[in-house]
C-alpha positions as CSV (number, residue, x, y, z in Angstrom):
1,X,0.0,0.0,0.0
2,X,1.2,3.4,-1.3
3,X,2.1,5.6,2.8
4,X,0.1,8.7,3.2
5,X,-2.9,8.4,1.2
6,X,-4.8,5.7,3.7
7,X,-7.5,6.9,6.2
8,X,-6.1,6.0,9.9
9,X,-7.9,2.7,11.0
10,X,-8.8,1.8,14.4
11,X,-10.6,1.2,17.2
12,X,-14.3,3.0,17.1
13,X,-17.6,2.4,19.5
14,X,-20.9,2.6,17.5
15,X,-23.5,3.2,19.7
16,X,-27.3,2.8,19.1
17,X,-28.8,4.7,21.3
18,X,-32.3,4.0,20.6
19,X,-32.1,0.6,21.8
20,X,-29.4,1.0,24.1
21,X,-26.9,-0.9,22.4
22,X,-23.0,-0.3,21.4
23,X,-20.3,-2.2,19.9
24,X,-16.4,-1.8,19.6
25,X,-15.0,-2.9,16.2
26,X,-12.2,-1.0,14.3
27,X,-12.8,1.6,11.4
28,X,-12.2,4.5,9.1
29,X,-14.7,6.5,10.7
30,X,-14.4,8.9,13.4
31,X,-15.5,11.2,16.2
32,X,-14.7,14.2,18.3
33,X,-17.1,12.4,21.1
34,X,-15.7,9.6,23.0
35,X,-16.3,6.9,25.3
36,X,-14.8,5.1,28.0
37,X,-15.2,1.2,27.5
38,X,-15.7,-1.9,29.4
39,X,-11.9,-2.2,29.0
40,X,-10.8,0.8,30.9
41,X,-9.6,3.2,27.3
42,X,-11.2,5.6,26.0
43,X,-12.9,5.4,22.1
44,X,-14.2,7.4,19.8
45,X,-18.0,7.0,19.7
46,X,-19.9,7.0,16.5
47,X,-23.9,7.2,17.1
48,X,-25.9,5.4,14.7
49,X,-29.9,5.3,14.5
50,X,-30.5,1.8,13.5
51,X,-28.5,-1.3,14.1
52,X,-28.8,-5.2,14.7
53,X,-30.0,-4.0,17.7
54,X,-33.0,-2.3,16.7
55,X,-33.9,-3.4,13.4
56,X,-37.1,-4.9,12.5
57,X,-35.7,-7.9,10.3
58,X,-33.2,-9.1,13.2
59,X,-35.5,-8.2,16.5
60,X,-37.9,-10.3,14.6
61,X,-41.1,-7.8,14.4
62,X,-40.6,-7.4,11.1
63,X,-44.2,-7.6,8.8
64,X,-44.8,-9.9,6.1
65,X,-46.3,-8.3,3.4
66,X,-49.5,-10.5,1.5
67,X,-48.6,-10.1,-1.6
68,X,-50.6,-13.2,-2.9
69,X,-53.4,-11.8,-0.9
70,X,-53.5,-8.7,-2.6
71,X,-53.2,-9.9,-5.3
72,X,-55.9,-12.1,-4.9
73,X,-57.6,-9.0,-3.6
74,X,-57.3,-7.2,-6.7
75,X,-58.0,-9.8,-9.6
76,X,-61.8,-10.5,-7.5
77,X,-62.3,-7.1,-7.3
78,X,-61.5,-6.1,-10.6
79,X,-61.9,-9.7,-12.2
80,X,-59.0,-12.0,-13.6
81,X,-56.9,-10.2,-17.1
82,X,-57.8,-11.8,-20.3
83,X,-61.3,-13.3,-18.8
84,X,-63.5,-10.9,-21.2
């Protein structure tokens, strides 16, 4: 790798804060805020508004959506294409 064009990479907290939720991993990103950790250091601290944490598909309240319903639905309502 060509020295001096690469972001610094390293440790950064993302935080979720609407389900109370944060994570250490490393990264390009970063902060002015920080964080002291579990571990005793000090991180930056990236909030975030959605994560594993508090997204519909992995807390598993995630709808269905009926499409075969609907489209049932539709074709009674409005009758079957072709059936003239």
């Amino acid at each position: 790798m060509k020295p001096g064009i690469h972001p610094a990479y390293g440790p950064v907290v993302f935080r979720d804060r609407a389900a109370d939720f944060a994570f250490l991993t490393r990264s390009t990103a970063t902060s002015d805020k920080t964080i002291e950790w579990a571990d005793g250091n000090t991180y930056p601290v990236i909030d975030v508004e959605i994560s594993s944490a508090s997204h519909p598909f992995y807390t598993g309240t995630a709808r269905v959506l009926d499409t075969a319903g609907r489209v049932e639905r539709f074709e009674r309502r409005y009758g079957k294409r072709g059936a003239r």
